[in-house]
Structure formats: structure tokens, C-alpha cells
DRENVOGU-591162 format. One line per 3 residues: number of its first residue (from 0); for each residue x, y, z of C-alpha. Coordinates in nm, 2 decimals. Layout:
% residues N
NUM> X Y Z; ...
***
This chain:
% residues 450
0> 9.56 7.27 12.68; 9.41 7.60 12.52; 9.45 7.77 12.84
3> 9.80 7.67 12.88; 9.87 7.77 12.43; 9.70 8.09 12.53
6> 9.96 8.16 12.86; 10.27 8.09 12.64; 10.15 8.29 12.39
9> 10.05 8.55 12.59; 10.45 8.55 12.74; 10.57 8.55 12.37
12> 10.37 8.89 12.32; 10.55 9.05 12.64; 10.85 8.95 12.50
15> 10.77 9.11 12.17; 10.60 9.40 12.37; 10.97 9.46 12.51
18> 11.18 9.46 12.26; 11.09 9.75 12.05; 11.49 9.89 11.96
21> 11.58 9.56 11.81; 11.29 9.55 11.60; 11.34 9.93 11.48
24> 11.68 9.80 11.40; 11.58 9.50 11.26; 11.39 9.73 11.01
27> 11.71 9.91 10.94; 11.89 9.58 10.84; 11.62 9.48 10.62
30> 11.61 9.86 10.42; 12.03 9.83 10.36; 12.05 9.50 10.30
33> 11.77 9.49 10.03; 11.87 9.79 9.87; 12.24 9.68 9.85
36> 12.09 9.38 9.67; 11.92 9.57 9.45; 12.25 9.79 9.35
39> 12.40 9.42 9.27; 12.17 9.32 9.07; 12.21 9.64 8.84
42> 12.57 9.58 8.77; 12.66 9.24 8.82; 12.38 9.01 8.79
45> 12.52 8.67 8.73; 12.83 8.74 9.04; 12.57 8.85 9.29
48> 12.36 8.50 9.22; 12.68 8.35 9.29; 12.79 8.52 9.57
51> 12.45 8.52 9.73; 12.41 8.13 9.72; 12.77 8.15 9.91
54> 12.62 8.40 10.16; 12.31 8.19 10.22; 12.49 7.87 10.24
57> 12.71 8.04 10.51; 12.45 8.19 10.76; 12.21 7.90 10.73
60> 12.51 7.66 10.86; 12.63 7.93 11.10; 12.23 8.01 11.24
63> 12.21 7.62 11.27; 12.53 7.58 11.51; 12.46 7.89 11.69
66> 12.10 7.76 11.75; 12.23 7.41 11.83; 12.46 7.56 12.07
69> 12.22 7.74 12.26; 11.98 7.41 12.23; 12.17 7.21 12.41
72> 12.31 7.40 12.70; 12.14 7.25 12.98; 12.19 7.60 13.24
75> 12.04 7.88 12.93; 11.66 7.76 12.98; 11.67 7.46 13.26
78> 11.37 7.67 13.39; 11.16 7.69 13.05; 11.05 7.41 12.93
81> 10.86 7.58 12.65; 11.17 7.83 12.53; 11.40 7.51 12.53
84> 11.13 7.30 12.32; 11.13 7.55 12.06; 11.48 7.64 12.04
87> 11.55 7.23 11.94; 11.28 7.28 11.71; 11.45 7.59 11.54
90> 11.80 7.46 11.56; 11.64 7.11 11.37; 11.44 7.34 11.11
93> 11.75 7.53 11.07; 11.98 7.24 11.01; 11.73 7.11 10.78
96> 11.68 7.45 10.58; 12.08 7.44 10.54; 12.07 7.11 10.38
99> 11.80 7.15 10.18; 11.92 7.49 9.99; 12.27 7.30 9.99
102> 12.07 7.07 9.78; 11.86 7.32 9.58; 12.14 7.54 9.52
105> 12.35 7.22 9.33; 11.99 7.10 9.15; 11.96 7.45 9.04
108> 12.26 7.66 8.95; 12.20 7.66 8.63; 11.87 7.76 8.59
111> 11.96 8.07 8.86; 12.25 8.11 8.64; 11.99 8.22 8.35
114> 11.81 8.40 8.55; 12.08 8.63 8.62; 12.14 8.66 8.26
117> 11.81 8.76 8.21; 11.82 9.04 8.50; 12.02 9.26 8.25
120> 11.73 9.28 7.98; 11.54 9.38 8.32; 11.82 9.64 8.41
123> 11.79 9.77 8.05; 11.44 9.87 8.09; 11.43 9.98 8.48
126> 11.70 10.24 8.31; 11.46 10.44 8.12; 11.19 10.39 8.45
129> 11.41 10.54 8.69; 11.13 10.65 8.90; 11.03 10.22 8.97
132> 11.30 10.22 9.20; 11.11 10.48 9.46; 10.82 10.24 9.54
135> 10.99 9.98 9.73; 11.14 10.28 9.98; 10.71 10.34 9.96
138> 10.63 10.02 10.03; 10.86 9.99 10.31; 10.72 10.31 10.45
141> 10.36 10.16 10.40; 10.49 9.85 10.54; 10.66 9.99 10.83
144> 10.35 10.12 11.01; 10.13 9.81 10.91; 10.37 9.64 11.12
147> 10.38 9.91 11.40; 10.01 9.91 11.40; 9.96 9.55 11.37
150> 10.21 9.45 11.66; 10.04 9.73 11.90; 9.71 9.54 11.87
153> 9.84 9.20 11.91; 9.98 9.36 12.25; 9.67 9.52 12.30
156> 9.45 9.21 12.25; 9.67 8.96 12.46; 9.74 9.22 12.75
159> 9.30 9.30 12.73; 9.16 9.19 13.07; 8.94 9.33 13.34
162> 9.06 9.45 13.71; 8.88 9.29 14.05; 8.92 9.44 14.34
165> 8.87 9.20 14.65; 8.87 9.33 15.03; 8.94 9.10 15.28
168> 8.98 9.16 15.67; 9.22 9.05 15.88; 9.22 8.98 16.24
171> 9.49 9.16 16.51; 9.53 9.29 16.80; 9.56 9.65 16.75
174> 9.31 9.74 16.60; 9.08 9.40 16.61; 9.09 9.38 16.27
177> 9.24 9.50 15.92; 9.10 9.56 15.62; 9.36 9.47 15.34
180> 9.24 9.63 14.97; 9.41 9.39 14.65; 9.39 9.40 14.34
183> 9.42 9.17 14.09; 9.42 9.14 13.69; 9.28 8.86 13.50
186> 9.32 8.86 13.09; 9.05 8.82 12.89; 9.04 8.47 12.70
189> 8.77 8.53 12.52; 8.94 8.85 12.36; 9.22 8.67 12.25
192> 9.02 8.47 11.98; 8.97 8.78 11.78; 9.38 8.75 11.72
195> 9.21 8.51 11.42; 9.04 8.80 11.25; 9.36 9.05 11.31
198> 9.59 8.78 11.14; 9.37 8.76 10.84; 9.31 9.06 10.82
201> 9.74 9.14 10.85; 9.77 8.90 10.57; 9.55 9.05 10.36
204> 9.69 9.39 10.41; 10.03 9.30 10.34; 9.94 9.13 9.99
207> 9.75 9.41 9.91; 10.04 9.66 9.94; 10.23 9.39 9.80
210> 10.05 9.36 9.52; 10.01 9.77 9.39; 10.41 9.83 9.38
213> 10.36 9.51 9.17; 10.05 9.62 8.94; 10.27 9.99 8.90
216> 10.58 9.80 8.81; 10.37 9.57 8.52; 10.16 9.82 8.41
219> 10.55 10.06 8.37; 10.68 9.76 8.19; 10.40 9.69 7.91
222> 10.44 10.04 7.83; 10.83 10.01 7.80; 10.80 9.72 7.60
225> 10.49 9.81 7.36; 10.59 10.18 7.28; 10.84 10.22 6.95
228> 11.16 10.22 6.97; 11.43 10.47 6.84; 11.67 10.32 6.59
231> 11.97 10.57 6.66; 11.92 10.56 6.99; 11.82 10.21 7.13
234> 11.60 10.36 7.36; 11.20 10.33 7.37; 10.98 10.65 7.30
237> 10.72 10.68 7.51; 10.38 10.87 7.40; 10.33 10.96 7.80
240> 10.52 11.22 7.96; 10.57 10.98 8.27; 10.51 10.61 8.22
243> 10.57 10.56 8.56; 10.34 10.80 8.73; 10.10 10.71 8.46
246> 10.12 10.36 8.55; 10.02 10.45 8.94; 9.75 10.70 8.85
249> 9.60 10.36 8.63; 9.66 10.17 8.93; 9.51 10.39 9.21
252> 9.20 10.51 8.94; 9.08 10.15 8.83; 9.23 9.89 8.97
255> 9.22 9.85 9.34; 8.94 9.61 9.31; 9.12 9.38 9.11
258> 9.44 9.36 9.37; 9.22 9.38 9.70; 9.03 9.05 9.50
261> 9.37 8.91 9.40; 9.49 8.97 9.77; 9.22 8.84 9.95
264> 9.10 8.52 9.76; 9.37 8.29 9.87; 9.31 8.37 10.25
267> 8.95 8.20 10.31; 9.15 7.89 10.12; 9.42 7.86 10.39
270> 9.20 7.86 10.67; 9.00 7.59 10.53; 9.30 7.45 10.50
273> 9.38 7.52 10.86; 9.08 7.33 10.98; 9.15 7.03 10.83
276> 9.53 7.02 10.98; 9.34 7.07 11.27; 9.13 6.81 11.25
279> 9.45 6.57 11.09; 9.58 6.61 11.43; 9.26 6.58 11.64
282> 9.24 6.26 11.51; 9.65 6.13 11.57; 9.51 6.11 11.97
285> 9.12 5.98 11.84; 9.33 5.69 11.67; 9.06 5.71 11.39
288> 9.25 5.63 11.07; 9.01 5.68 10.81; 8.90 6.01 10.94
291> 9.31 6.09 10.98; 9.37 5.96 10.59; 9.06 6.17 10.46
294> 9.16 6.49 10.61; 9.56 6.44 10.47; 9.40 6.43 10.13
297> 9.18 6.70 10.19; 9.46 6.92 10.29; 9.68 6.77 10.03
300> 9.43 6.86 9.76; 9.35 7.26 9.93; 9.78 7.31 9.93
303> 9.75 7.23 9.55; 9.42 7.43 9.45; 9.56 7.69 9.71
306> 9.90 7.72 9.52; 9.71 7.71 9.13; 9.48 8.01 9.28
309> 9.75 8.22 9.40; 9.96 8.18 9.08; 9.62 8.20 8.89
312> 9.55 8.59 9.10; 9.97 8.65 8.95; 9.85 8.62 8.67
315> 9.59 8.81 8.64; 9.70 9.11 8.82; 9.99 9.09 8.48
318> 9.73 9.05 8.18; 9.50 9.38 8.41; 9.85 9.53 8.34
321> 9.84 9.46 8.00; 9.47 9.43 7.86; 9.34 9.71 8.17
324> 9.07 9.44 8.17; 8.89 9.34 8.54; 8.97 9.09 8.79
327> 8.71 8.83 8.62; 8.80 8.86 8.28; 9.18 8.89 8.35
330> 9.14 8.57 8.54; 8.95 8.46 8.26; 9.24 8.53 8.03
333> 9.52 8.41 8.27; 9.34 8.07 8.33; 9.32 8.04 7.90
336> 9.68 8.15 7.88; 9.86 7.93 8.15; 9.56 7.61 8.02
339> 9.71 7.69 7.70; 10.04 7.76 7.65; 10.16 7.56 8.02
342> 10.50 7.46 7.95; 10.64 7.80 7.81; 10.40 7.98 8.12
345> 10.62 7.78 8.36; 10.96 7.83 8.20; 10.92 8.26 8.20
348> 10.76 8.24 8.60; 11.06 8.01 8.70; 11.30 8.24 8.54
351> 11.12 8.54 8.72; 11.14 8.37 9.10; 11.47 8.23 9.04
354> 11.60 8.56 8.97; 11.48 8.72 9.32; 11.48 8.41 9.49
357> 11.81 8.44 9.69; 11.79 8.84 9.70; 11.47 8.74 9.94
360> 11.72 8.49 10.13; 11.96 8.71 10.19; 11.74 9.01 10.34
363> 11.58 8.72 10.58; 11.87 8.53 10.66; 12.09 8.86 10.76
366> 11.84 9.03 10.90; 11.72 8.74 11.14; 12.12 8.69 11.21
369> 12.16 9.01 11.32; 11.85 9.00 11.53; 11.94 8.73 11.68
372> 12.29 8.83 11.84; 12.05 9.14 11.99; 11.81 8.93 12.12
375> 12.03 8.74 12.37; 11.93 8.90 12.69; 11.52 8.85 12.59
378> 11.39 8.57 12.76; 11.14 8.48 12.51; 11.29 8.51 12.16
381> 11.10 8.29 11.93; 10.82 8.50 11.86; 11.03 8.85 11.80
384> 11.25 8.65 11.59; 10.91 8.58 11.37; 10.81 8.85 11.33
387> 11.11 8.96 11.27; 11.16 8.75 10.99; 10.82 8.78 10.86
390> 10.88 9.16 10.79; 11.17 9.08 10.64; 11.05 8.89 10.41
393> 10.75 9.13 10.31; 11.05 9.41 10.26; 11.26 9.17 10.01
396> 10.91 9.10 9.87; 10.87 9.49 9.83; 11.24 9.53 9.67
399> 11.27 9.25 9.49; 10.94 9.24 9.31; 11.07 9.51 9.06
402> 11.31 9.30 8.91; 11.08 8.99 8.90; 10.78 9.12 8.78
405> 11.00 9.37 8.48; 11.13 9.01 8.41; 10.75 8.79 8.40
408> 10.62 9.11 8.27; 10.93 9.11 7.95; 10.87 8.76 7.90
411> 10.47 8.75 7.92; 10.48 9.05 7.68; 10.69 8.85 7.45
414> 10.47 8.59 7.45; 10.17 8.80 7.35; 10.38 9.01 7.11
417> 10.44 8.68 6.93; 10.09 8.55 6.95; 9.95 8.91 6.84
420> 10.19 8.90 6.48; 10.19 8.55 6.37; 10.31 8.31 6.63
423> 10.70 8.23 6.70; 10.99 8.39 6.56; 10.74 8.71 6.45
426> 10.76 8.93 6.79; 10.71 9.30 6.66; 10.85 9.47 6.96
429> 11.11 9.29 7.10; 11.45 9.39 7.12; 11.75 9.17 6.96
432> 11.96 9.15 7.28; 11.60 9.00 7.41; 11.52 8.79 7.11
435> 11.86 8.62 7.10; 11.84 8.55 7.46; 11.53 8.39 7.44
438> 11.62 8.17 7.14; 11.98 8.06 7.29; 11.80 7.96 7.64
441> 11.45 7.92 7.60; 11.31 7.77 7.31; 11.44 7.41 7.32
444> 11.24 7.40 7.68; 10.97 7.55 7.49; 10.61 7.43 7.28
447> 10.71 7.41 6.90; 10.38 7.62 6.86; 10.23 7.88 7.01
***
């Protein structure tokens, strides 16, 4: 059964080996269609929510019948089994994705409604940090060869093998006998394990470069919101000449440690969490039902202490912005913080995801639509398509992450301004537009006391 896992996975990485131009375009996609986002969300923050739950809505129901479509024409794949399989599964996860954002879209309009009203205190602030908007084009730079690199050795490792030569002779009649030279290829197996390692190590690298446009963009926005502001003007007086190169000089002088921490301390958590799904369905053919029950609550309970650690690492990597403390004792401070203050921690981080939320969605969907009409003539789509989607995601990620972080980063400094001069209703450094805001929309969800 490995053997077999390891051929059809070896055939997905040709595929992806061979495709090169529509991943390059793919790429382009991504760039246009995130940075067109990014101009909506500047000038029209509540339309583009609306528009872009229309647009999501749209190509999830139009990926699902396209995928249905090609599902169930028996002549497409009659020859592969495995391609067919998992084109029903993708059609089915598709179909199911439509519904359920359907669903989350009608559960939730109003709270991505306030997000978009809360984009423009954002926009406000990213207009005196002109210079934030240049790190996503690094990060998708940055990004750009991690993928490159990180697709090369996945070919490298699954195409690894060793070359036999074998001589055999052959008896005729003139000459007696032939001597016939092949050749032949085997893959290495064994090699292929090491994949493990090269997808952790992916992940982590991807976080990490994640995670610095982050820190820059929360460290830029603590300054914005803590420095004085001018009384004729509006605008906020900064005592550095740059806050923004400042911010990344901070960043790349003292706190790489904390983000490579941050990064890398959810990883060993999901692949424990991987062994025990493994073992979950080890035991669905063992017919052992106690074992089977104790490894779903094991992985029920790592999904949940998985999902508080990540946040927890958020967290942290804000108050390092903020305090310039290290990973421990920002940790320290974020755990004290969210224990503390939980309901008003969870309205300003909903707020922040709902805000980028469909900007995300609508880099993945379009760019996995548009990759898919290329990919028709590939034999082997599913794992291009992936990957594919996967970067993506990681360039929304990049682009998006300024306007949710400026808006967790306006909202936790609120919070601390408040705490800092007396508790609610005595922020020193706030701005009215902000403080009106937060008291039409936020504080009866709020803690009466801070």
C-alpha cells in the first residue's frame, strides 16, 4: 500500500515537474489579483466586502460544476482510477466549500460589515506609512523562490534513484550469440521519506517570512499610534525620520529569534497530531474501538491546544511589537492579556480576520480558477493545482496581513492605551474617528471593566 502511495505520488510530481508556465502564471494571477484587492480596500472598504462575498460565492459554485462535470464523464480518465477518485473528491469538497461560505457569508455579514468599517481607521494610518505597502511585493519576491526552490527538491527527491546496467546474451545464428546492454532506473524509496523533513521544514519557512512583514507592519503601527498627534493637522508626528525602516532595522537587529520561535513551535504540534490521525485510521481496519475512541480525543484535544498555541505565538509576536520584550516574556504577557481580558481579546482578532478574510478567498479562488482552465491538457492535475493554491494563499497571506495586523495592532494598542491611563473611556492616544467607532460597535460586546 506504501509502495503503491509512493507510485502515485511520484506521478503527481512529474506532473508538477511539467508544468512550469502555468505555475509562473499562476504567480502572476496571485500578484494582480492581491494587489487589486489591496487598492479596494483603500477606497471602498465596506463595497469590496460586499462585492467579494458575491465573487466567492460565484467561483466556488462555478469550480464545483466544472469539477462535477469533469467527475463524471466516464471517457476523461476511464484509464486512471486514481485521477478520477480524486477529481469526485474535489468536485464533493468543492460543492461542500460552496455551501458552507453560502452559509458563513449569511451567519456573518454583519460582523464582515464592521470589519470593513474598521479598514478605514487602518487606511488612515497605512497613509502616513506609505512605505508598508512595499513588503508584500518583498514577500512575494521572498516567497517566489522558496517556492521555486522548494518544488525543485521535491522533483529532485521523488525522481532520486540509482541506474543498473544488466547484460544479457542472446542466442542467433549469425553470430552464435548477441550480447544485448539495458539499462534500467529504479527510484529510491528510501529517499523519498526525507520529503517529511522538506515539508516541515517548507512550513516553517513560509511562517517565518510570513511572520517578519508581520512583526515590520506591528512594530510601524505602535509607533503610528503612540507618537503625538498634530492638532492643526490630524496627522501623527513621528520622533523617527522613518518609522517604517525603523521598524525593519528593530525587526532584523533583535527579533528574529522571537518569529523563528513563533514560526516553528506549532509544527512539532501537528505532526503529533499527524500520528495520531494515523493511528485513528490504523485502527478503522484493526476494529479496536477503544484504541480508535482514544486517539479521536487525542487528536481532538492537539487541534484545540494546536489552535490556542498558534493564536498564543500571534500574540506575542504583537506585545514584542509593542513592549520590544522576548519571545518568553511576550508570551508571558500575551497568555496574561488574552486569560484576562478574553472576551474583548476575541472581539478585536475577529474583527482583524474578518477584515482580510475574503481578500485571501478571492486571490485563492481566482487564482486556482484560472489554473485550472490551463491545466486541461496535464494528465495529473491535483497536485499542481495544490500547490498552486497553497502559494496562493501564502501571497494573500503576504498582502493581506497589512491591513489585518494595522487593524489587531490599532485595536490591541487601544486596549493598552486604556489600561495604561485609567481603564475605559481614558485612552490617551486615540483618535476620535477611532474612539467613536469603538464605542458605537464594540463596547456593548465588550467586559464592563478592563
Amino acid at each position: 500500500m506504501i509502495r503503491q502511495l509512493q507510485d502515485t505520488l511520484g506521478r503527481f510530481v512529474g506532473a508538477l515537474g511539467n508544468c512550469w508556465q502555468v505555475l509562473m502564471i499562476a504567480t502572476g494571477v496571485s500578484l494582480s489579483t492581491a494587489g487589486l484587492y489591496l487598492v479596494l480596500l483603500r477606497y471602498c472598504g465596506c463595497i469590496s466586502v460586499l462585492l467579494s462575498t458575491l465573487t466567492i460565492e460565484s467561483t466556488l459554485a462555478y469550480s464545483s460544476y466544472r469539477l462535477l462535470n469533469a467527475a463524471s464523464d466516464p471517457l476523461s480518465y476511464a484509464n486512471d482510477p486514481v485521477m478520477l477518485s480524486s477529481l469526485q473528491i474535489s468536485a464533493v469538497a468543492m460543492c461542500c466549500a460552496a455551501i458552507l461560505f453560502f452559509l458563513f457569508a449569511v451567519v456573518n455579514m454583519s460582523r464582515l460589515l464592521l470589519a470593513g468599517a474598521f479598514i478605514s481607521h487602518a487606511a488612515k494610518a497605512l497613509s502616513q506609512l506609505k512605505r508598508l505597502l512595499v513588503l508584500p511585493f518583498i514577500s512575494y519576491v521572498l516567497l517566489l523562490l522558496l517556492f521555486g526552490w522548494g518544488i525543485l527538491v521535491t522533483v529532485c527527491i521523488f525522481g532520486a534513484g540509482e541506474t543498473s546496467t544488466r547484460i544479457a546474451t542472446v542466442s542467433a545464428t549469425s553470430p552464435s550469440s548477441i550480447r544485448v546492454v539495458t539499462e534500467s532506473f529504479e527510484v529510491s524509496t528510501k529517499l523519498r521519506w526525507l520529503f517529511a523533513y522538506h515539508l516541515w521544514g517548507m512550513y516553517w519557512s513560509v511562517n517565518f517570512l510570513l511572520s517578519i512583514g508581520e512583526m515590520v507592519t506591528a512594530t510601524a503601527m505602535s509607533l503610528w499610534y503612540f507618537s503625538p498627534e498634530n492638532r492643526v493637522t490630524g496627522l501623527k508626528e513621528f520622533e523617527q525620520a522613518d518609522p517604517v525602516s525603523n521598524s525593519a532595522q528593530t525587526t532584523i537587529k533583535y527579533h528574529l529569534g522571537t518569529l523563528a520561535l513563533s514560526s516553528g513551535s506549532v509544527a512539532p504540534v501537528e505532526h503529533i497530531r499527524s500520528f495520531f490521525l494515523y493511528l485513528e485510521n490504523k485502527n478503522e481496519f484493526d476494529a479496536n474501538t477503544f484504541t480508535e475512541l482514544a486517539a479521536k480525543c487525542c487528536c481532538c484535544c492537539i487541534w484545540c491546544f494546536k489552535h490556542c498555541l498558534k493564536y498564543i505565538c500571534k500574540e506575542a509576536v504583537y506585545v514584542t511589537a509593542i513592549q520590544g520584550t522576548d519571545f518568553y516574556t511576550s508570551g508571558k504577557l500575551a497568555y496574561t492579556l488574552i486569560s484576562s481580558n478574553l472576551i474583548r481579546v476575541g472581539a478585536l482578532s475577529r474583527i482583524g480576520h474578518a477584515s482580510v478574510l475574503l481578500g485571501k478567498l478571492i486571490v485563492c479562488t481566482t487564482t486556482g480558477l484560472v489554473s485550472w482552465f490551463l491545466l486541461d491538457d496535464v494528465p495529473s492535475p491535483v497536485l499542481p493545482l495544490v500547490v498552486i493554491m497553497l502559494f496562493s494563499y501564502s501571497v494573500a497571506q503576504a498582502f493581506m496581513t497589512i491591513y489585518e495586523t494595522s487593524i489587531n495592532m490599532l485595536l490591541m494598542c487601544f486596549t493598552l492605551d486604556e489600561n495604561l491611563h485609567g481603564g475605559r473611556g481614558n485612552s490617551a492616544h486615540a483618535s476620535a474617528p477611532l474612539i467613536r467607532s469603538v464605542n458605537d460597535h464594540l463596547r456593548p460586546k465588550w467586559q464592563t471593566v478592563l
